[in-house]
PQR file with spaces between the fields and no chain letter, atoms N, CA, C, O and H, PARSE charges and radii, in Angstrom:
ATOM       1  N    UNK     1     166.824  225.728  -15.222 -0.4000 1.5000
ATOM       2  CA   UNK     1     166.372  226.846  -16.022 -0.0000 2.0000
ATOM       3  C    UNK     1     167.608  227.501  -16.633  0.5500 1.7000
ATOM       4  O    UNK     1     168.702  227.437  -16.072 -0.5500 1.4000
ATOM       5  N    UNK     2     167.425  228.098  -17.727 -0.4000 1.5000
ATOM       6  CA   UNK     2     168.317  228.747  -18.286 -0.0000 2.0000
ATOM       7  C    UNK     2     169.142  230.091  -17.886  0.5500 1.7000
ATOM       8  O    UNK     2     168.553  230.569  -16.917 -0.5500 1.4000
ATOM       9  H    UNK     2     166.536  228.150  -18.183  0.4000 1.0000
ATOM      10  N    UNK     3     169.822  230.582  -18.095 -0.4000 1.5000
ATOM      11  CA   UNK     3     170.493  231.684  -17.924 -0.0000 2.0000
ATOM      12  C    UNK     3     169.278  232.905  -18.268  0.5500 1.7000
ATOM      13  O    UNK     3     168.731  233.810  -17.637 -0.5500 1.4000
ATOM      14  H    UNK     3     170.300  230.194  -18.883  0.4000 1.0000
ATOM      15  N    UNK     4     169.230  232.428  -19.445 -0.4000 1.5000
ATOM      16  CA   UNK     4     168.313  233.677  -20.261 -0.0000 2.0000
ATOM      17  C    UNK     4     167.302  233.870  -19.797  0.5500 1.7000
ATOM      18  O    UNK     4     166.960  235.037  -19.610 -0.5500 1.4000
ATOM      19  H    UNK     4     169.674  231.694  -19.958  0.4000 1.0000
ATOM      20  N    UNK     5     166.308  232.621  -19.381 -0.4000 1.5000
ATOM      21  CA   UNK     5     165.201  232.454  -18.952 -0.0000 2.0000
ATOM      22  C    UNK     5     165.231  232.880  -17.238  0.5500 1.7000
ATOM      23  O    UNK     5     164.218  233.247  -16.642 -0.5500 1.4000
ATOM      24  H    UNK     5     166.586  231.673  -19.533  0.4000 1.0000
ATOM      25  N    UNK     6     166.164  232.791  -16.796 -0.4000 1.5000
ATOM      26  CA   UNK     6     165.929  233.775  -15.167 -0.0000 2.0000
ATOM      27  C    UNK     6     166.450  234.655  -15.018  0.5500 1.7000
ATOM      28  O    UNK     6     166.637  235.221  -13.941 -0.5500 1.4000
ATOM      29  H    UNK     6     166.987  232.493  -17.280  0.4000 1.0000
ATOM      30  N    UNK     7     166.946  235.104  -16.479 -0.4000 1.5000
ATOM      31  CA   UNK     7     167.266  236.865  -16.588 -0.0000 2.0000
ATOM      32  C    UNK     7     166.207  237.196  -16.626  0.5500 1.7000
ATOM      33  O    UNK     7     165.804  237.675  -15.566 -0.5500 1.4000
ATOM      34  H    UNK     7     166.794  234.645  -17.355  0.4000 1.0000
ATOM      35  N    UNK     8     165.341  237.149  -17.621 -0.4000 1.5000
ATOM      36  CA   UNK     8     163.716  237.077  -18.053 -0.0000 2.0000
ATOM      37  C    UNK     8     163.008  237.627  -16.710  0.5500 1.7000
ATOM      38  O    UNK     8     162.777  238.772  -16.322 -0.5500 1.4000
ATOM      39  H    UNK     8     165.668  236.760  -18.482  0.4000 1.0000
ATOM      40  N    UNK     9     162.755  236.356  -16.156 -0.4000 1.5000
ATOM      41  CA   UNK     9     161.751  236.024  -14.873 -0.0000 2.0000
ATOM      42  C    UNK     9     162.554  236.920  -13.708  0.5500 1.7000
ATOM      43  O    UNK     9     161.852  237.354  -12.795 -0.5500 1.4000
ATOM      44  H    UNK     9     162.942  235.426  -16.472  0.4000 1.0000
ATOM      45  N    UNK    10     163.499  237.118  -13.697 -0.4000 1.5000
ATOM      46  CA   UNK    10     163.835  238.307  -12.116 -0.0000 2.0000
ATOM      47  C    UNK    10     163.724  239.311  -12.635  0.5500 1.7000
ATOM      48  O    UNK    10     163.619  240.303  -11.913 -0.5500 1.4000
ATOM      49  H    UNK    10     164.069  236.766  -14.439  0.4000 1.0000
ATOM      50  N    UNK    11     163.700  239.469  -14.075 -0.4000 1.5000
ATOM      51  CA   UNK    11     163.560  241.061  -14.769 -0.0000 2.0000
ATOM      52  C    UNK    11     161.983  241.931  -14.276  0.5500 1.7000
ATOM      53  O    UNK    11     161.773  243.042  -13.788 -0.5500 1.4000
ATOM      54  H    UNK    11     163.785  238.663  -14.662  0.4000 1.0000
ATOM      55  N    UNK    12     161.046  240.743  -14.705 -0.4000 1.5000
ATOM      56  CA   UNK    12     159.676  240.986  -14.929 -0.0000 2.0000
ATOM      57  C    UNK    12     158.889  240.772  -13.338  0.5500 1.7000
ATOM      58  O    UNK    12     157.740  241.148  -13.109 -0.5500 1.4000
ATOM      59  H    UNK    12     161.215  239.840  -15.100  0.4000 1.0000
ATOM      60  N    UNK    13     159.660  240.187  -12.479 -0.4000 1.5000
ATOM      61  CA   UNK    13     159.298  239.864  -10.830 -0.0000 2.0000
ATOM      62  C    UNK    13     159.685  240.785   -9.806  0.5500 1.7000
ATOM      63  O    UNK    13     160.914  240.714   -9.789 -0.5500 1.4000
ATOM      64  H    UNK    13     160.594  239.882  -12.665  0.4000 1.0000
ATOM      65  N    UNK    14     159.352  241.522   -9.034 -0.4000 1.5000
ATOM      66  CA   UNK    14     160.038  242.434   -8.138 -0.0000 2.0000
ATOM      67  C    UNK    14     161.088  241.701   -7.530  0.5500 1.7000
ATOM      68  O    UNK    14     161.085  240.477   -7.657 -0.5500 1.4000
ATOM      69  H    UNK    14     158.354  241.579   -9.048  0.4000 1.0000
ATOM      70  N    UNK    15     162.081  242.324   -6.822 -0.4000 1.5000
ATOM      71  CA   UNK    15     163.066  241.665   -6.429 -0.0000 2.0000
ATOM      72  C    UNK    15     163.057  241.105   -5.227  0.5500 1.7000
ATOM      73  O    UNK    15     163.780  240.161   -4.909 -0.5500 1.4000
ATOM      74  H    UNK    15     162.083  243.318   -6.718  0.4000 1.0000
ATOM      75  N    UNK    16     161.953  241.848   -4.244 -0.4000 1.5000
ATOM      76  CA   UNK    16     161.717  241.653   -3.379 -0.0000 2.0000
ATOM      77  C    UNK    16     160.766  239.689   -2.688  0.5500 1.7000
ATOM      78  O    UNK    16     160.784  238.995   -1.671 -0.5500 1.4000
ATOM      79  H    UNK    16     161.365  242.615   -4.502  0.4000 1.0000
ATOM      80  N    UNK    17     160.060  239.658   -4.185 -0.4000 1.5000
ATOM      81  CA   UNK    17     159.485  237.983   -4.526 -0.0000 2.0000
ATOM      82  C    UNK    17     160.491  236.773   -4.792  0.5500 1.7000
ATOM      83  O    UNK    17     161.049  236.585   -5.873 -0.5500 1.4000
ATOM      84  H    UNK    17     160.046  240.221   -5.011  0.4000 1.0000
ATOM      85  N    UNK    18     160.624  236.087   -3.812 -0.4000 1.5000
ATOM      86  CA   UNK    18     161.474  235.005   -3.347 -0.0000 2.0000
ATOM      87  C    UNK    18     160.928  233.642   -4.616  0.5500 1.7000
ATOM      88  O    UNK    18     160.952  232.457   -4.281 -0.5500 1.4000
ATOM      89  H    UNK    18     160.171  236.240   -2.934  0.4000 1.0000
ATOM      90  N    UNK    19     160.502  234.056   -5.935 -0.4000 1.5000
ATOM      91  CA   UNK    19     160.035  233.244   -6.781 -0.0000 2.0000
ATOM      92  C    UNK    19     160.278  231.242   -6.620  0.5500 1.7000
ATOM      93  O    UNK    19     159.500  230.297   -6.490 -0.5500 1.4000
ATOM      94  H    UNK    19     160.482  235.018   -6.207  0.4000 1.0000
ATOM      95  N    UNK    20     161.898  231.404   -6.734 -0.4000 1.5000
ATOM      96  CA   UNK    20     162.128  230.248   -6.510 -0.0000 2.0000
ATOM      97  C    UNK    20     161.841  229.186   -5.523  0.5500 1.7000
ATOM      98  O    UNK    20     161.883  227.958   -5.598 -0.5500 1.4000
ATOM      99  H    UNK    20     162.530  232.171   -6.840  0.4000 1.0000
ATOM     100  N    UNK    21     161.498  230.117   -4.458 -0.4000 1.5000
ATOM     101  CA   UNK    21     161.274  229.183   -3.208 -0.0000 2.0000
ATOM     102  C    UNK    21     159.926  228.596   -3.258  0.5500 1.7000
ATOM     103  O    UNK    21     159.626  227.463   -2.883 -0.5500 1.4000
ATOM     104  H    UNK    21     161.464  231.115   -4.397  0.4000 1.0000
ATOM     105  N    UNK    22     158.811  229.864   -3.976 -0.4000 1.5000
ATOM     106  CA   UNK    22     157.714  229.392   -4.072 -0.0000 2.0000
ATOM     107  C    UNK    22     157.418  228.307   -4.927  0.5500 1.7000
ATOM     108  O    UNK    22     156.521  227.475   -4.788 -0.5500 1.4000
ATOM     109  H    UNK    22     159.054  230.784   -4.281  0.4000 1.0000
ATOM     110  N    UNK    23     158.649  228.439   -6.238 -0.4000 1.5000
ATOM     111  CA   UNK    23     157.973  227.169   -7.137 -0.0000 2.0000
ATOM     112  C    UNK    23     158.687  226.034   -6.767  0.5500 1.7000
ATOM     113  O    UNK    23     158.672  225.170   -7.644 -0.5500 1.4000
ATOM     114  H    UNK    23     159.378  229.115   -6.351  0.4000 1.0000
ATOM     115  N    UNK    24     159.470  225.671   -5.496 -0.4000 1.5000
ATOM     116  CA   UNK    24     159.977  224.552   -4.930 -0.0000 2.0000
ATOM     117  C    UNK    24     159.062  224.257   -3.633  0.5500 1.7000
ATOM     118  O    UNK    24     159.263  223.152   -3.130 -0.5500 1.4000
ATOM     119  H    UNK    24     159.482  226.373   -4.784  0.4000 1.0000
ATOM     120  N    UNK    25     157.906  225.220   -2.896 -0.4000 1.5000
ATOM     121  CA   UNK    25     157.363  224.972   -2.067 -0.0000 2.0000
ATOM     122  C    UNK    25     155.818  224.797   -2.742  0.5500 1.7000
ATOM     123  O    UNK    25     155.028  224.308   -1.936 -0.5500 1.4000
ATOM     124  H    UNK    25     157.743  226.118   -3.305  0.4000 1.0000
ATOM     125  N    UNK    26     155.479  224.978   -3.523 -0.4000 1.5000
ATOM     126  CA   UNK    26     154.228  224.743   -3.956 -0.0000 2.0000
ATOM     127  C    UNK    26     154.561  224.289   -5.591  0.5500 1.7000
ATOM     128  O    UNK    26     154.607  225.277   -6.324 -0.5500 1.4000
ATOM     129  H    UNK    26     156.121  225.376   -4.178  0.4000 1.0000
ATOM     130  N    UNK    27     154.807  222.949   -6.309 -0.4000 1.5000
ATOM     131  CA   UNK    27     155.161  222.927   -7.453 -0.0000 2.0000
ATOM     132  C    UNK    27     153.665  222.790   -8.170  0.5500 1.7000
ATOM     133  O    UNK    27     153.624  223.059   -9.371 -0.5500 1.4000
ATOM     134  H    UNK    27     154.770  222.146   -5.713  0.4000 1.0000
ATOM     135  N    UNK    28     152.676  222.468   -7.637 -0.4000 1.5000
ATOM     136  CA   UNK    28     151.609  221.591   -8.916 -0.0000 2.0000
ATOM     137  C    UNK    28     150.508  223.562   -8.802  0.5500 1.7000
ATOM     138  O    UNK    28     149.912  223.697   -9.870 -0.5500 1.4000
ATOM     139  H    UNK    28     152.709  222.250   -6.662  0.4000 1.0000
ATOM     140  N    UNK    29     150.366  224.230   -8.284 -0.4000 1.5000
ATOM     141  CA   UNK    29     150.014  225.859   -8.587 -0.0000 2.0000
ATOM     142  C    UNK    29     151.157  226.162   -9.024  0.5500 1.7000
ATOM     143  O    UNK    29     150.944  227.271   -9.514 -0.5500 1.4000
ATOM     144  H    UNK    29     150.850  224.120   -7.416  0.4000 1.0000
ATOM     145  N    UNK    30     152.386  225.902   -9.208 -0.4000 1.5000
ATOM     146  CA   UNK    30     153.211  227.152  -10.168 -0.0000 2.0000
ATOM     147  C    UNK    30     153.089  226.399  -11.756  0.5500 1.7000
ATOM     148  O    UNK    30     153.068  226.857  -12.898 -0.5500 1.4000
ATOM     149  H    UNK    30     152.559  225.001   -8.811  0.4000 1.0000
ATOM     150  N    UNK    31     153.034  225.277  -11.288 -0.4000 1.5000
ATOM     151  CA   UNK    31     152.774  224.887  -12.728 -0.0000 2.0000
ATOM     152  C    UNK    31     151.419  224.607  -13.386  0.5500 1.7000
ATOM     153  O    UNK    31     151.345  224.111  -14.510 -0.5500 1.4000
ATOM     154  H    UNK    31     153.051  224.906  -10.360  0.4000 1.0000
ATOM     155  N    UNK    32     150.458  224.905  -12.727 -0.4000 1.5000
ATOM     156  CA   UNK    32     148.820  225.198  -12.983 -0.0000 2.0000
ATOM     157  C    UNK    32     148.846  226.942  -13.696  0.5500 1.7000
ATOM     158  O    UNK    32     148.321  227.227  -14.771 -0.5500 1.4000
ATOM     159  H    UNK    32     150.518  225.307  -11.814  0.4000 1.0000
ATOM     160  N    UNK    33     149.613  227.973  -12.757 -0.4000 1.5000
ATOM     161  CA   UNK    33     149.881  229.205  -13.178 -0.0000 2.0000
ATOM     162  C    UNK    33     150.324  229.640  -14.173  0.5500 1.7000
ATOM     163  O    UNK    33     149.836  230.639  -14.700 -0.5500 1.4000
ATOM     164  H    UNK    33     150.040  227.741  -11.883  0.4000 1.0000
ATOM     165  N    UNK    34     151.516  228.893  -14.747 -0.4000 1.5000
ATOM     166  CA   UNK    34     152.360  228.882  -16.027 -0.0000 2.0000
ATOM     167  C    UNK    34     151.597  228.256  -17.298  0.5500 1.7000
ATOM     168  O    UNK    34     151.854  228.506  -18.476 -0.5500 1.4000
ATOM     169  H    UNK    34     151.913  228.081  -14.319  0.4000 1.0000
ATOM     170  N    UNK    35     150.552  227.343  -16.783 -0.4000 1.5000
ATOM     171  CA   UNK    35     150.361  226.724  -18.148 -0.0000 2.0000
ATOM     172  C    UNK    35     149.179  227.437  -18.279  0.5500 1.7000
ATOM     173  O    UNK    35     148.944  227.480  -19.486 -0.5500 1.4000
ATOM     174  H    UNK    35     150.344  227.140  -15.826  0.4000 1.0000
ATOM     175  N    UNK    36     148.310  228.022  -17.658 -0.4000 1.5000
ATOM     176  CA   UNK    36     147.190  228.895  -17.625 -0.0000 2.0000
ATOM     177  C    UNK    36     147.837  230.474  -17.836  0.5500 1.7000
ATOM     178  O    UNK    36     147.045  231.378  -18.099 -0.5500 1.4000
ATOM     179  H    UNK    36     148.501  227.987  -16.677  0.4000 1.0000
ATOM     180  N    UNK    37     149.476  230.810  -17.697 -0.4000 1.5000
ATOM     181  CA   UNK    37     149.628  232.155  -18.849 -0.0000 2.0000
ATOM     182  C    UNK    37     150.025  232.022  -19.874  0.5500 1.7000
ATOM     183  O    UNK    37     149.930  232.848  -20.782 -0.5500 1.4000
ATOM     184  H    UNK    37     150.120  230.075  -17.483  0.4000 1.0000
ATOM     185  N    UNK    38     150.711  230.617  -19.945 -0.4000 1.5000
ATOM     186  CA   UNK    38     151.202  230.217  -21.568 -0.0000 2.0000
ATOM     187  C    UNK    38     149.595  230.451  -22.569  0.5500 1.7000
ATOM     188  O    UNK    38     149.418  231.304  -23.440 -0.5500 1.4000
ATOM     189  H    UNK    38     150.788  229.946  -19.208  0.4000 1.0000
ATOM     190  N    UNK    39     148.506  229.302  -22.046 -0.4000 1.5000
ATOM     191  CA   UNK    39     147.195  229.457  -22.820 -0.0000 2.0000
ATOM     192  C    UNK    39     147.109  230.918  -22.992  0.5500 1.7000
ATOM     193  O    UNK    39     147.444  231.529  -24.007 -0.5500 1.4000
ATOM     194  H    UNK    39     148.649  228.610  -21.339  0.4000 1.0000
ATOM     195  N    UNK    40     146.696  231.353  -22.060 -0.4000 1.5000
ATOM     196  CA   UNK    40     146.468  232.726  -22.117 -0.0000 2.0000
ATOM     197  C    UNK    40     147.400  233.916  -23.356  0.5500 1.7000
ATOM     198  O    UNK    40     146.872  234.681  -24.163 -0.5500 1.4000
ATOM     199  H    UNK    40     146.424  230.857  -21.235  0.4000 1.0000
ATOM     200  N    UNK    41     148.387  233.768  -23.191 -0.4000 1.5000
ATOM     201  CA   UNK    41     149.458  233.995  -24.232 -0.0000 2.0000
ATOM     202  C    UNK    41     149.402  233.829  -25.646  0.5500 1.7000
ATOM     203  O    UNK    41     149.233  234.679  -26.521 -0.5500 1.4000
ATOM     204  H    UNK    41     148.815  233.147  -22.535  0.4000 1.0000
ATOM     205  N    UNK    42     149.569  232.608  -25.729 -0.4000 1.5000
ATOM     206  CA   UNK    42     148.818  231.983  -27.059 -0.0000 2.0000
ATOM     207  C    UNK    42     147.478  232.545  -27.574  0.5500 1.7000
ATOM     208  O    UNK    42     147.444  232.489  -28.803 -0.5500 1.4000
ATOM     209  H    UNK    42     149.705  231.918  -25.018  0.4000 1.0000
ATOM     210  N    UNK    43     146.427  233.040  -27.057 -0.4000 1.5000
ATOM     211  CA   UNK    43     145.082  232.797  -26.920 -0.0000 2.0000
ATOM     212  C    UNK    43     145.092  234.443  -27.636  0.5500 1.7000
ATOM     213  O    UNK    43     144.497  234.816  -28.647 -0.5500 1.4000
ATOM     214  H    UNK    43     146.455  233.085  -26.059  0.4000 1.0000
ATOM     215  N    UNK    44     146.006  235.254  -26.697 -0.4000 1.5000
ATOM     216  CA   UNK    44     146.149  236.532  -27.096 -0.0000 2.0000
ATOM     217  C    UNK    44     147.487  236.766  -28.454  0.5500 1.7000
ATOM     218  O    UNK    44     147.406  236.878  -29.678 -0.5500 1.4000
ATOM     219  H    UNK    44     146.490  234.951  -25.876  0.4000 1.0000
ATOM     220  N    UNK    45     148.331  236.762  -27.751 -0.4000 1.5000
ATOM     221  CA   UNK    45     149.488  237.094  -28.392 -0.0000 2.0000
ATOM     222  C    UNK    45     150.005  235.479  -29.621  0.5500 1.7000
ATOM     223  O    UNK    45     151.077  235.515  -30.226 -0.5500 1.4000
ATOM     224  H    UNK    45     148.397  236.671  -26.757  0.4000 1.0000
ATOM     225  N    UNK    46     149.399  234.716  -29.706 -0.4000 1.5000
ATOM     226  CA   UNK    46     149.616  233.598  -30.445 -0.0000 2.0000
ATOM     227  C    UNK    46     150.772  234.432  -31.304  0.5500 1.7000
ATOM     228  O    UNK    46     151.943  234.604  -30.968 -0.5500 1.4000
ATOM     229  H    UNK    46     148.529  234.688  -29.215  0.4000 1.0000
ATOM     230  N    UNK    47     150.176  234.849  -32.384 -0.4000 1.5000
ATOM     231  CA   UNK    47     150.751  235.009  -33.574 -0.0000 2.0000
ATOM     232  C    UNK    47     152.245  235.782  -33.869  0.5500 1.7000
ATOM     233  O    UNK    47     153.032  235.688  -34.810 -0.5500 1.4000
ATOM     234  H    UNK    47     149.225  234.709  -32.657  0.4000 1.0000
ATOM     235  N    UNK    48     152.258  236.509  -32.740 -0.4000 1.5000
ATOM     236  CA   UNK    48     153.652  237.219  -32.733 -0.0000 2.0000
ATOM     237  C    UNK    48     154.511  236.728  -31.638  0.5500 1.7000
ATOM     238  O    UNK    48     155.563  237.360  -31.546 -0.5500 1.4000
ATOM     239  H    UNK    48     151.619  236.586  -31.975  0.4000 1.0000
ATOM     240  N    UNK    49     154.310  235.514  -30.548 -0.4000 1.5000
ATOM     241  CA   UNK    49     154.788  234.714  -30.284 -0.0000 2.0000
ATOM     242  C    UNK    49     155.364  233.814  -30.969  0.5500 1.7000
ATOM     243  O    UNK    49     156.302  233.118  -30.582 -0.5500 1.4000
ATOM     244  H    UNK    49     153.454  235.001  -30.623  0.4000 1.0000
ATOM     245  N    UNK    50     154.802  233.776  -32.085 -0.4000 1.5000
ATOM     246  CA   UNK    50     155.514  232.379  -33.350 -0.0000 2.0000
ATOM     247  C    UNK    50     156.238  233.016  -34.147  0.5500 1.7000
ATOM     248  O    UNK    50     157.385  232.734  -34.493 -0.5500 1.4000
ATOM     249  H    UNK    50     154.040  234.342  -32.399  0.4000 1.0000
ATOM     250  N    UNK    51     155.380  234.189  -34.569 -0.4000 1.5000
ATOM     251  CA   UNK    51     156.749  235.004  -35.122 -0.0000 2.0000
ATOM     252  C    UNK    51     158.205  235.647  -34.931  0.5500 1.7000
ATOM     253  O    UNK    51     159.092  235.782  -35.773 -0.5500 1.4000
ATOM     254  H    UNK    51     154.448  234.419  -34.287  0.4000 1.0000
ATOM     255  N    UNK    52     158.192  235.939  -33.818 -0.4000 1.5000
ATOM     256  CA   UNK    52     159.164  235.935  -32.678 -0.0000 2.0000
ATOM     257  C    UNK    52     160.186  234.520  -32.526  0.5500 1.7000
ATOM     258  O    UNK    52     161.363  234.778  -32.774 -0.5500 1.4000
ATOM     259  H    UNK    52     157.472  235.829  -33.133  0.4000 1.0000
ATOM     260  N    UNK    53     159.985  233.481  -32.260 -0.4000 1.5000
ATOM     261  CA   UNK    53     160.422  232.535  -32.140 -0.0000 2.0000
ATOM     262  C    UNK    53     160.880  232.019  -33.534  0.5500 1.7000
ATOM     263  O    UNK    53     162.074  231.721  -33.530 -0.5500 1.4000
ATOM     264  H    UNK    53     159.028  233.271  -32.059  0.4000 1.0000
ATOM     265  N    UNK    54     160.222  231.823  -34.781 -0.4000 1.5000
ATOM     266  CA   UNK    54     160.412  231.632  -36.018 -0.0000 2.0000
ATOM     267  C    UNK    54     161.631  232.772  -36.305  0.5500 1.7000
ATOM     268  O    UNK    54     162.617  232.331  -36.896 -0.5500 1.4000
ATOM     269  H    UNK    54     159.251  232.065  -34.785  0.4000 1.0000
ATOM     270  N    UNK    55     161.639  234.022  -35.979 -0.4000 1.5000
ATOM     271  CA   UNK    55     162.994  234.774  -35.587 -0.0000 2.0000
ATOM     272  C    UNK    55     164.199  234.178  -35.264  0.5500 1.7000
ATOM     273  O    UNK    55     165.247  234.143  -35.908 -0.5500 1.4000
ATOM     274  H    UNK    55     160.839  234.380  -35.499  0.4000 1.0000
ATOM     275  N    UNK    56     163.951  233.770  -34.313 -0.4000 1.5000
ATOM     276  CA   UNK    56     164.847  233.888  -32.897 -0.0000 2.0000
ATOM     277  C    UNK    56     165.848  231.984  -33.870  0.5500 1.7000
ATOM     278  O    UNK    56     167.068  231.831  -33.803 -0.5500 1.4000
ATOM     279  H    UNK    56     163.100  233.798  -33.790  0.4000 1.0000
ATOM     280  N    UNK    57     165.225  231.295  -34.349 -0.4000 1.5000
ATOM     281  CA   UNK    57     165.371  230.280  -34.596 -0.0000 2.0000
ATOM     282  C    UNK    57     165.389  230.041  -36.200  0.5500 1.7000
ATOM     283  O    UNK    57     165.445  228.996  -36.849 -0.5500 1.4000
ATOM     284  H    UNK    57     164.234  231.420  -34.404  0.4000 1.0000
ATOM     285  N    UNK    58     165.328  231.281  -36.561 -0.4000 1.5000
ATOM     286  CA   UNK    58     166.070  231.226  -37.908 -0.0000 2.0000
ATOM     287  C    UNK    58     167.866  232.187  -37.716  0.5500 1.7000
ATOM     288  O    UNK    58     168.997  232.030  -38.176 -0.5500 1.4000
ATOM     289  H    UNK    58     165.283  232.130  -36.034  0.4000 1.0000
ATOM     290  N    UNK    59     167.302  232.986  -36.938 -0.4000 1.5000
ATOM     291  CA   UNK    59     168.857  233.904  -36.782 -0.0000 2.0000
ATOM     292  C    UNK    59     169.977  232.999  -35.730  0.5500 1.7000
ATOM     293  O    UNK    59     171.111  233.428  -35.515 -0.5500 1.4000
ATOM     294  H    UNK    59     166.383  233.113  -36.564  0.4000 1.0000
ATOM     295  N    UNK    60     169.505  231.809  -35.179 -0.4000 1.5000
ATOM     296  CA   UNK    60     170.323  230.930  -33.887 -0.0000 2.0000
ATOM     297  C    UNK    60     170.866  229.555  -35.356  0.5500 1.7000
ATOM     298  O    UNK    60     171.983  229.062  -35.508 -0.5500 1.4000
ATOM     299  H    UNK    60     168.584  231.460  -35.353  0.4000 1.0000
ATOM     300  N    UNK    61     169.659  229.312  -36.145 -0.4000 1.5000
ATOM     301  CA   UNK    61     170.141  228.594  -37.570 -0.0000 2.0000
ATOM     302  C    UNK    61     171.696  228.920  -38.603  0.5500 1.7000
ATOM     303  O    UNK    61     172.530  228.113  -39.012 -0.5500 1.4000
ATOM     304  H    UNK    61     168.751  229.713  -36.022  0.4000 1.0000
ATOM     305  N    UNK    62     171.631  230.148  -38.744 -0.4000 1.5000
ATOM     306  CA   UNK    62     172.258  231.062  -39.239 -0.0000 2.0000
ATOM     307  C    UNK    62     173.607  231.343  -38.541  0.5500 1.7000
ATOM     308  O    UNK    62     174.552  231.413  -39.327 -0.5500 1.4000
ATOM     309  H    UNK    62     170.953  230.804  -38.412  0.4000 1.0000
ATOM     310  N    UNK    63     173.838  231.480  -37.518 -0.4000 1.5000
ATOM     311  CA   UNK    63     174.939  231.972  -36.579 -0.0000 2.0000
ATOM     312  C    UNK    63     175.468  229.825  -36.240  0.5500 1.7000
ATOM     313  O    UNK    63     176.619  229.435  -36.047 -0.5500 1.4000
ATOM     314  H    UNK    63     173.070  231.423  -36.879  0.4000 1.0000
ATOM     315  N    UNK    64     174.723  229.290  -36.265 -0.4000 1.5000
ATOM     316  CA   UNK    64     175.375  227.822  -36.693 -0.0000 2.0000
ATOM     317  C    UNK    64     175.977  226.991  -37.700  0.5500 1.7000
ATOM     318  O    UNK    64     176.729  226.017  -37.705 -0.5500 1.4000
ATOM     319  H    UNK    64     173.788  229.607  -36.422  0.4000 1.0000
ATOM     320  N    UNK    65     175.352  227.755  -38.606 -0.4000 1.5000
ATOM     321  CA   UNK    65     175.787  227.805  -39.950 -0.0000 2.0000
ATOM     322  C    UNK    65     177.334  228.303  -40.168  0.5500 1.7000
ATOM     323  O    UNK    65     178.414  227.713  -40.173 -0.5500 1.4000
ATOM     324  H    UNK    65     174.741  228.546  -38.601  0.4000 1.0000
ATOM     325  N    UNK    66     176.982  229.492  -40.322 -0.4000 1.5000
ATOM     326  CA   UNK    66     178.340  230.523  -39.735 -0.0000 2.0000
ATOM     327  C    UNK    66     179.648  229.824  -38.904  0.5500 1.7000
ATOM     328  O    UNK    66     180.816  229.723  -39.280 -0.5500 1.4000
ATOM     329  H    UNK    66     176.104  229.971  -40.318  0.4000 1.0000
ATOM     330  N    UNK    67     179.083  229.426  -37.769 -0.4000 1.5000
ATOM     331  CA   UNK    67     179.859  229.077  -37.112 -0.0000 2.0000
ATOM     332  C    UNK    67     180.541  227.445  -37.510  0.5500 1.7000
ATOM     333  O    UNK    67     181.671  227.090  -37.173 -0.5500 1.4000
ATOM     334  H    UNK    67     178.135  229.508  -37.464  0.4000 1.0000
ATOM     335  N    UNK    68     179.747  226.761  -38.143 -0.4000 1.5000
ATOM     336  CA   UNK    68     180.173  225.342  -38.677 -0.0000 2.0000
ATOM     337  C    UNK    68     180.962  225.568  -40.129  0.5500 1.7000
ATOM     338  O    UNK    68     181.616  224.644  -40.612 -0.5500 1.4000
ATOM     339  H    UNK    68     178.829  227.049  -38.416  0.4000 1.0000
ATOM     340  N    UNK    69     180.866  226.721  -40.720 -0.4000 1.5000
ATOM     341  CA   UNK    69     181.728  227.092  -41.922 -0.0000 2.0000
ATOM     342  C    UNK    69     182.641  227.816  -41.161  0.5500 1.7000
ATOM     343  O    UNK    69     183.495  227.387  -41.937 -0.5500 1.4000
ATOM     344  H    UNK    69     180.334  227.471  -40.328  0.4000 1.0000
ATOM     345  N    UNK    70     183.173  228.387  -40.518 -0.4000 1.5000
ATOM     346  CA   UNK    70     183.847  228.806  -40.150 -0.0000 2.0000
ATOM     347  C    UNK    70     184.101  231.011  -40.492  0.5500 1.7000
ATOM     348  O    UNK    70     184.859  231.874  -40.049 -0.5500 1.4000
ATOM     349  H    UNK    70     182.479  228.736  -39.888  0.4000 1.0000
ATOM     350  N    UNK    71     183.052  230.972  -41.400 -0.4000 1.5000
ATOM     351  CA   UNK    71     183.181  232.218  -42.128 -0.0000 2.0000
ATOM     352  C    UNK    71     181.681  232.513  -42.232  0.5500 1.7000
ATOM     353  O    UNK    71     180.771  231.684  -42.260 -0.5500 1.4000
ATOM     354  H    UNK    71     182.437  230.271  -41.760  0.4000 1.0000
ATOM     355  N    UNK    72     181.574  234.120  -42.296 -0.4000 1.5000
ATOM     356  CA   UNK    72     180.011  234.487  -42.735 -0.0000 2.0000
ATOM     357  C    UNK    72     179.519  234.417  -43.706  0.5500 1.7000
ATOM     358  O    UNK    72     179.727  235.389  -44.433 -0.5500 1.4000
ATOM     359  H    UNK    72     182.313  234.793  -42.274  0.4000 1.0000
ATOM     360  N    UNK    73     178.700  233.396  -44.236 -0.4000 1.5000
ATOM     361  CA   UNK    73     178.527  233.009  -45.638 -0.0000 2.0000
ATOM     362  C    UNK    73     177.159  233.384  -45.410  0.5500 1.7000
ATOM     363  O    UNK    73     176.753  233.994  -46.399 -0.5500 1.4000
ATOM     364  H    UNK    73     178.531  232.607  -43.647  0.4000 1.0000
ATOM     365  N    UNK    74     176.146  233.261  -44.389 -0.4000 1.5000
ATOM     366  CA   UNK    74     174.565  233.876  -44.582 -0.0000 2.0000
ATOM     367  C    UNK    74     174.505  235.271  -43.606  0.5500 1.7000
ATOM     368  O    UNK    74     173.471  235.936  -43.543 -0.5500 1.4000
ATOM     369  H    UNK    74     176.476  232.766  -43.585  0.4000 1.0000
């Protein structure tokens, strides 16, 4: 998992929930759980989930750009 992504997940989890252990002691419910809030997610929040990401992946485009010219050109 990513850096970002278990900044995320210990942010939004009490600290006191041993998360990791559970999704190494029970893997096929954490991943029944996740894909049943992703749907859920989608189902609700679809649209500003994509927009968000269409964000996130035009401004990560941009800062590569940048960074492969060497100068801020966008």
């Amino acid at each position: 998992m990513s850096a970002a992504a278990d900044d995320l997940v210990s942010e939004l989890l009490p600290e006191t929930l041993d998360w990791e252990r559970l999704v190494r002691s029970y893997p096929l419910p954490a991943l029944a759980l996740a894909a049943l809030g992703g749907y859920w997610l989608g189902r609700t929040r679809g649209g500003a989930v994509v927009s968000a990401l269409g964000a996130f992946a035009a401004a990560a485009a941009v800062r590569g750009v940048n960074d492969a010219l060497g100068d801020e050109i966008l």
